[in-house]
N, C-alpha and C positions, 0 to 999 in steps of 0.2 A: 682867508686862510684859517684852518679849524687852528682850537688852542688845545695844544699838548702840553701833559702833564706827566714829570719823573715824578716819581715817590717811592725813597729810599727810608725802608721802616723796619725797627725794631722795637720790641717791649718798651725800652727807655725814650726813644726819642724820634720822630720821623722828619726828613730836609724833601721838601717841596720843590720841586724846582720847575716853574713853569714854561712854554717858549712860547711867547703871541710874537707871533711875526719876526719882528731882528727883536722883541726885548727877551730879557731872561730874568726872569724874578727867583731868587731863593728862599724858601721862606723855611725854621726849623721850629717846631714843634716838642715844646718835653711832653712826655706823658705823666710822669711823677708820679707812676706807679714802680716802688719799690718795692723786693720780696719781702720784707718784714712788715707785714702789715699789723698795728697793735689793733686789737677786738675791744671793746668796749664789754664789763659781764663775763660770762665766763662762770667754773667753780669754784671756790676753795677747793685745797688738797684733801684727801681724808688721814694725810700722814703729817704728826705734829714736826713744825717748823718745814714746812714745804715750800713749794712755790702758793702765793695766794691769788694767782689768777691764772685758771687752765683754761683756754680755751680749745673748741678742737678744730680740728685740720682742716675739714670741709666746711665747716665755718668762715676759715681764713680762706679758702679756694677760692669760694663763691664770690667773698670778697674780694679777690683779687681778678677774678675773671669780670665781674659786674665794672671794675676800674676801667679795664681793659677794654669793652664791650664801649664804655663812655669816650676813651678815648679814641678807639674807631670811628664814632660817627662825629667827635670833631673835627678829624680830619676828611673825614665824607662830606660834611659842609662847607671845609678851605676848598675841594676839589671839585664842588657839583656843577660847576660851570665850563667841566674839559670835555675835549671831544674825543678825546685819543689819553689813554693812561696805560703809563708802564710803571711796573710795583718788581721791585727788587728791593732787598737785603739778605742777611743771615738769617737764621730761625725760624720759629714759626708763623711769626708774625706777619710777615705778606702772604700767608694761606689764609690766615684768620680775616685779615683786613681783605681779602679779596671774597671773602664767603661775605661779607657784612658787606660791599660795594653790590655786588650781586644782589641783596635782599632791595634794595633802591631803584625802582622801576627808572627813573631818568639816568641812573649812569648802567646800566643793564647792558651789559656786551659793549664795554667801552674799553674795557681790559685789553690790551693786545696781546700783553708777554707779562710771566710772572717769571721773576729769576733770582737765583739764585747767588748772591756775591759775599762777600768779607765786609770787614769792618771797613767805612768809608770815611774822608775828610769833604767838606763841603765843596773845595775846588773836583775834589775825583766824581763825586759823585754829577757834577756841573758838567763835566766832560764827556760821563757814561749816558748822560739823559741826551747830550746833544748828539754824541755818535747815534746813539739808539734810533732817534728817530730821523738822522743824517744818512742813516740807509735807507728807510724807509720811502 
C-alpha cells in the first residue's frame, strides 16, 4: 500500500499527518520563524537621541524569507519517503512549500491537491487527511 502524506502548513508551524496502512502518525513542526526578526549591524541614526540601530527592510525580508526557505526543506526531509501528498492550510505557505517540493526531483508530481482551508486543531486536521484520501 503506497504511504500517504497530509501536511497542514502555515509560516508558524506545519502538523504531518501520515497514513501507512491502518497506522496514522501525527507529527507537528514549529518553524520559529516570527515577524520580528532582530538584524545584527545596522546604522546609527543621523538625528541626535534616535533609534541606534536601523536596519533596513530588505535586509530583514531576505531574512525572513532565507528562515522560511530552511524551514521548507525540513519538512521536505520529514516527508521524502510519501507516495501521495496533500498540502493544505491558510496562506501562502502551501504555494511556497509546493514550489520547493517541486524543485526535489524524488517527490516531483507527488502533489495531488493543494487547498485551501482555515486555521486547524490536530484532531480536524487528522480527519481532513483521512476523508481526503478516503475518497480517493
Amino acid at each position: 500500500m503506497s504511504r500517504r502524506v497530509g501536511l497542514w502548513v502555515d509560516h508558524n508551524r506545519a502538523v504531518i499527518v501520515t497514513l501507512d496502512q491502518e497506522d496514522v502518525t501525527v507529527k507537528t513542526v514549529e518553524s520559529g520563524a516570527g515577524r520580528r526578526v532582530r538584524l545584527s549591524g545596522g546604522s546609527r541614526s543621523r538625528t541626535p537621541y534616535g533609534p541606534q540601530d536601523v536596519a533596513s527592510d530588505s535586509k530583514r525580508q531576505a531574512k525572513y524569507e532565507k528562515h522560511l526557505t530552511e524551514y521548507y526543506r525540513s519538512l521536505i526531509d520529514v516527508i521524502r519517503d510519501a507516495d501521495e501528498l496533500y498540502i493544505f492550510g491558510p496562506g501562502e505557505a502551501k504555494k511556497e512549500l509546493h514550489r520547493e517540493i517541486e524543485k526535489v526531483k524524488p517527490l516531483r508530481g507527488k502533489v495531488v491537491a493543494v487547498d485551501t482551508t482555515d486555521k486547524m486543531t490536530e484532531p480536524q486536521i487528522s480527519v481532513a487527511v483521512k476523508s481526503f484520501f478516503g475518497k480517493r
